[in-house]
C-alpha positions as CSV (number, residue, x, y, z in Angstrom):
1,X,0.0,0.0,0.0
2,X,1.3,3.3,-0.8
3,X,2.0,5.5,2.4
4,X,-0.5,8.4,2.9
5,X,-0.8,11.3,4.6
6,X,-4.4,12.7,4.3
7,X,-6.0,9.8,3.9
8,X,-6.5,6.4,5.6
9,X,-6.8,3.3,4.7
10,X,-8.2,-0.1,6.7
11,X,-8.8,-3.2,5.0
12,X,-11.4,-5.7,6.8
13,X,-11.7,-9.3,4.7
14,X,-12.7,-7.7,1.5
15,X,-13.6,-4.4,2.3
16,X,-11.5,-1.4,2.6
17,X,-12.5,2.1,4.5
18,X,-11.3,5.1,3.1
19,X,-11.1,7.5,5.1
20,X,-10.5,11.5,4.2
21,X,-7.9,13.0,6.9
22,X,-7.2,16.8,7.2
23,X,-9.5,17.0,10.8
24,X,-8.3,20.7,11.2
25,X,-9.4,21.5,8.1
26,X,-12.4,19.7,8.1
27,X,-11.1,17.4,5.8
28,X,-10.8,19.9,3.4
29,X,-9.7,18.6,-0.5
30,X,-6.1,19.9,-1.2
31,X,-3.8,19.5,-4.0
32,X,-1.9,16.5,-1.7
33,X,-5.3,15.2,-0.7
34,X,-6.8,14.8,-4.0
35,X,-3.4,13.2,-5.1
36,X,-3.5,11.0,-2.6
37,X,-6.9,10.0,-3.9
38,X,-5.6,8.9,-7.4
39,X,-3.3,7.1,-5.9
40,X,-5.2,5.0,-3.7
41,X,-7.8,4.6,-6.6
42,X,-5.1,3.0,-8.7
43,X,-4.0,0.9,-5.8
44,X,-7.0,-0.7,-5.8
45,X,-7.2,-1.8,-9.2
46,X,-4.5,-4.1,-8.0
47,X,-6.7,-5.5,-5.3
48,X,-8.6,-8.3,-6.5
49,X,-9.2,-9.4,-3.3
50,X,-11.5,-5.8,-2.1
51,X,-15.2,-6.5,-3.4
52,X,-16.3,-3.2,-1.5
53,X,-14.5,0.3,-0.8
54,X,-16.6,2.7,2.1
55,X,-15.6,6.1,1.6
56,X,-16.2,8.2,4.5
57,X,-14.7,11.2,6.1
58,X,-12.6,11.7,9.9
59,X,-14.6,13.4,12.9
60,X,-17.5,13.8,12.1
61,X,-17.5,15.4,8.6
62,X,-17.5,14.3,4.9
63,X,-15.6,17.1,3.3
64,X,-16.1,21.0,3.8
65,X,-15.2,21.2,0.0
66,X,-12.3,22.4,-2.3
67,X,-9.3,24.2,-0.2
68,X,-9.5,27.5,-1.7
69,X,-6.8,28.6,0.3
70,X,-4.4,25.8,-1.1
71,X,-5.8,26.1,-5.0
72,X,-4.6,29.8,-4.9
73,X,-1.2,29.4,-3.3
74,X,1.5,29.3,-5.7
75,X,2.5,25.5,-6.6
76,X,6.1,25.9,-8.3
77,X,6.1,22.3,-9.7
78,X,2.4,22.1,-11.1
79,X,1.1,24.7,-13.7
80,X,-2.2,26.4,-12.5
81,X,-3.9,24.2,-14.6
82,X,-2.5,20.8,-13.6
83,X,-3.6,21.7,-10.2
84,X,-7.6,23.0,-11.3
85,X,-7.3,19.1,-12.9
86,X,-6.4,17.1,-9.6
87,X,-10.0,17.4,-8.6
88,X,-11.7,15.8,-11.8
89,X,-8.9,13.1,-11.9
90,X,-9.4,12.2,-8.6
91,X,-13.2,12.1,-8.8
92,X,-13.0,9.9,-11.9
93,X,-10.4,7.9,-10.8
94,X,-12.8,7.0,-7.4
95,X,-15.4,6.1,-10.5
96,X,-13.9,4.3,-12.4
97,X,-12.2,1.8,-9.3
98,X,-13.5,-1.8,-9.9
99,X,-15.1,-2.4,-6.5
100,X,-18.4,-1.6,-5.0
101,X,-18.5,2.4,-3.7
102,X,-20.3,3.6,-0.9
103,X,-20.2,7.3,0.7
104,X,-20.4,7.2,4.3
105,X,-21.7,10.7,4.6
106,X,-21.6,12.7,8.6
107,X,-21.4,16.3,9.2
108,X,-20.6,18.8,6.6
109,X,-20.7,17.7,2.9
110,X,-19.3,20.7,0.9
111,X,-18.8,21.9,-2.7
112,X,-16.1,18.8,-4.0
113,X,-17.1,16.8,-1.4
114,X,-20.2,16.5,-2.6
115,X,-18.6,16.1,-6.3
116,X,-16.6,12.8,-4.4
117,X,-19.7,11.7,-2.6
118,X,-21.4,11.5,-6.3
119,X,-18.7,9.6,-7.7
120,X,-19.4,6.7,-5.6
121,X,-22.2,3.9,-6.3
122,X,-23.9,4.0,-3.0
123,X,-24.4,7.0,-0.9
124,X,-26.2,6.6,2.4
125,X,-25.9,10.1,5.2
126,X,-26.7,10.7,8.7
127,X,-29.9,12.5,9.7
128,X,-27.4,14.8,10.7
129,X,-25.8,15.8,7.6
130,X,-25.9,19.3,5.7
131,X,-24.7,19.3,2.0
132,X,-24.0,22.4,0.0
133,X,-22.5,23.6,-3.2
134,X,-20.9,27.0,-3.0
135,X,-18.8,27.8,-6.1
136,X,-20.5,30.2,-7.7
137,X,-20.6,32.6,-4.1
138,X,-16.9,31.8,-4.4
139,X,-16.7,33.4,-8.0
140,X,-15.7,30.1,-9.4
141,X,-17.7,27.2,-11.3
142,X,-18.6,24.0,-10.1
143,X,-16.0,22.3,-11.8
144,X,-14.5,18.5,-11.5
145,X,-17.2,16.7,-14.0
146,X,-19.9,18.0,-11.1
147,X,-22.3,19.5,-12.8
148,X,-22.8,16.0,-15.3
149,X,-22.9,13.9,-12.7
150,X,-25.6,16.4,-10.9
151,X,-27.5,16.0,-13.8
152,X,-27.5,12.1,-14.5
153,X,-28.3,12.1,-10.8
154,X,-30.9,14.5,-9.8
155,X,-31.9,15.8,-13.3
156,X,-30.8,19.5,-14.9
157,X,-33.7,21.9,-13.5
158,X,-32.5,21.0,-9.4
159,X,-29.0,21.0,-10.5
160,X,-29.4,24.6,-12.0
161,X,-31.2,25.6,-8.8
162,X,-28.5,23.8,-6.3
163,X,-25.7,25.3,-7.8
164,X,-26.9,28.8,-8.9
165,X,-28.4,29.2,-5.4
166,X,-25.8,27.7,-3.1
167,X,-28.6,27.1,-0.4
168,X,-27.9,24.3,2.1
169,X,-29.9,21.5,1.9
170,X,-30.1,18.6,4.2
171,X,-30.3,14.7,3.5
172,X,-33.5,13.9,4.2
173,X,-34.0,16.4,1.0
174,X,-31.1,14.7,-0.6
175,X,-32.6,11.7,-0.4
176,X,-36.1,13.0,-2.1
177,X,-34.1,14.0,-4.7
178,X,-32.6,10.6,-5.6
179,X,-29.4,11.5,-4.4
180,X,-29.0,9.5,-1.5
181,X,-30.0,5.8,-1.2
182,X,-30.5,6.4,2.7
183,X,-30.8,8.2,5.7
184,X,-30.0,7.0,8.8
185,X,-29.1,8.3,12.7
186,X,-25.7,9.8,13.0
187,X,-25.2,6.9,15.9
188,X,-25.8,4.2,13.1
189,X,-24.2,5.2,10.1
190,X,-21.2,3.3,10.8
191,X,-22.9,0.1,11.2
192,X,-25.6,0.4,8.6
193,X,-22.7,1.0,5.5
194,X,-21.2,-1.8,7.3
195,X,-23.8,-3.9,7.1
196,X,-24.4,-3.0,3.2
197,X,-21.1,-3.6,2.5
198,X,-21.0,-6.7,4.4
199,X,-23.9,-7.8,1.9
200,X,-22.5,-6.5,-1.2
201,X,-19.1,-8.2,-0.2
202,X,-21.1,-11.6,0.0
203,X,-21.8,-11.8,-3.3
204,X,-20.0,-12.9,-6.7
205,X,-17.6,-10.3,-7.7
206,X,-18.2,-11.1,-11.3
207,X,-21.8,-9.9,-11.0
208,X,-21.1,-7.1,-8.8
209,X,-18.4,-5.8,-11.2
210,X,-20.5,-6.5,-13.9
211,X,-23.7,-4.5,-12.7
212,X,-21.6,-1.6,-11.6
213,X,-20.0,-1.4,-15.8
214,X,-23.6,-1.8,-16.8
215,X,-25.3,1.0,-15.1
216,X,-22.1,3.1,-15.7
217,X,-22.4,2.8,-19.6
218,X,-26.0,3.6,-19.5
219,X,-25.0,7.1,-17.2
220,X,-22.5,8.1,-19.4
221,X,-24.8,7.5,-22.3
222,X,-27.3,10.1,-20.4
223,X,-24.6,12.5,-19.5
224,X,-20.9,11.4,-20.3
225,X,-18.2,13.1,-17.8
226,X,-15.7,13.0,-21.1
227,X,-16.3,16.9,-21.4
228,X,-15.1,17.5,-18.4
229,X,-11.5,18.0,-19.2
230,X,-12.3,21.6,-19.7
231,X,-13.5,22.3,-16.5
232,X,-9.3,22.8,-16.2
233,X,-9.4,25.6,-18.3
234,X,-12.5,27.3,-16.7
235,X,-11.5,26.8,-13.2
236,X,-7.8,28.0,-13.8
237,X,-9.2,30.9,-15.0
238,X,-11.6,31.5,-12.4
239,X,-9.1,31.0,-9.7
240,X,-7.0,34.5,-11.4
241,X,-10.1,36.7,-12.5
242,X,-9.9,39.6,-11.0
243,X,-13.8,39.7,-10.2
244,X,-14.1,36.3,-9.1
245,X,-10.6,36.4,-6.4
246,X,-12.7,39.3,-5.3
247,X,-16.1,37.3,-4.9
248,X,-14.1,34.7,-3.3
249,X,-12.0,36.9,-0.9
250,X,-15.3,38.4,0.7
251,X,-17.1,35.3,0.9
252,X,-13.8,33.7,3.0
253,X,-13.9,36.7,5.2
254,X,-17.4,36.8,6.2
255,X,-17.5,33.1,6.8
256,X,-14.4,33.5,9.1
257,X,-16.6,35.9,10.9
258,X,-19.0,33.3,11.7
């Protein structure tokens, strides 16, 4: 297994918990983070043995989104718009792993969190858990193949409305919106994923595997991420327009005054 810092990793018979690690930064999705995701995403195409992967986040929240603060620092090995790429190639490299996905959602589930948390095959949330998608009252798009994967999920019309409003939303909406498979109390999210992937991991992997390529080539036939490339270019840009670094510098300073 390859060593990682914001992420870990615990395998139990054939299913793995991934687990997203930045606590004092609510787990936050940074250049090394997202990194760390291709990584572990190619590390288990090697693993034969995993049937399921349970992709959750560490103390009590999913995500709280895309780092701005990271994205806009200067990165002297990685051009601006290698780095506005790391978060579509880590959300299609989670797609695209041969197991079983399911999002093991608590807490906060933020902007690219939520992009990850769409990525996987099952998604299940505590009662508990607020979801959001901010970009565009950061002066940036939703970017990372988010808004195709919003649409093959939840349709175009909510997507527009989600994104162009950036109003919270919680999952017992997400789950009336065909986002979520299930809602459960914070106290038993833990053992109810468990207990799916437990299921899941019971059965034959060729079927499983199979399944999961099926309903994937009928999604991509409805709204293919292949576009999504570009989102580089429009995020890269975003991030050094004048009016959106403005947009986004207010927004960080009143929610630090919160």
């Amino acid at each position: 297994m390859p060593s990682f810092e914001n992420l870990r990793v615990d395998e139990s018979g054939s299913i793995a918990t991934i687990s997203l690690h930045r606590p004092h930064r609510l787990n936050a999705l940074s250049r090394d983070l997202l990194g760390e995701i291709v990584d572990v995403a190619a590390w288990l195409h090697d693993r034969n043995d995993l049937r399921v992967v349970i992709v959750r986040g560490s103390n009590g929240n999913f995500s709280a989104g895309f780092d701005l603060d990271d994205f806009v620092a200067d990165a002297p090995s990685t051009s601006p718009r290698e780095s506005a790429d790391l978060g579509r190639r880590a959300t299609e490299a989670l797609a695209r792993v041969p197991q079983i996905t399911i999002a093991a959602v608590d807490g906060h589930c933020i902007g690219g969190g939520l992009v990850l948390v769409s990525a996987c095959d099952l998604r299940y949330a505590s009662e508990t858990a607020r979801f959001r998608i901010p970009e565009v009252d950061l002066g940036i798009p939703l970017a990372w193949g988010g808004i195709p994967r919003l649409v093959r999920e939840i349709g175009p019309a909510l997507t527009k409305e989600l994104v162009l409003t950036c109003r919270l939303f919680d999952a017992l909406e997400a789950m009336s919106i065909g986002f979520l498979n299930g809602v459960v109390q914070a106290e038993d999210l833990t053992n109810h994923v468990e207990a799916v992937a437990q299921s899941l991991a019971s059965k034959p992997l060729y079927a499983l595997r199979t399944t999961k390529n099926q309903v994937e080539a009928v999604m991509d036939e409805i709204a293919s991420t292949a576009h999504s490339t570009t989102d580089a270019d429009v995020l890269a840009y975003a991030l050094r327009d004048p009016e959106s670094r403005e947009v986004s510098k207010r927004y960080l300073a009143e929610r630090r005054n919160t």
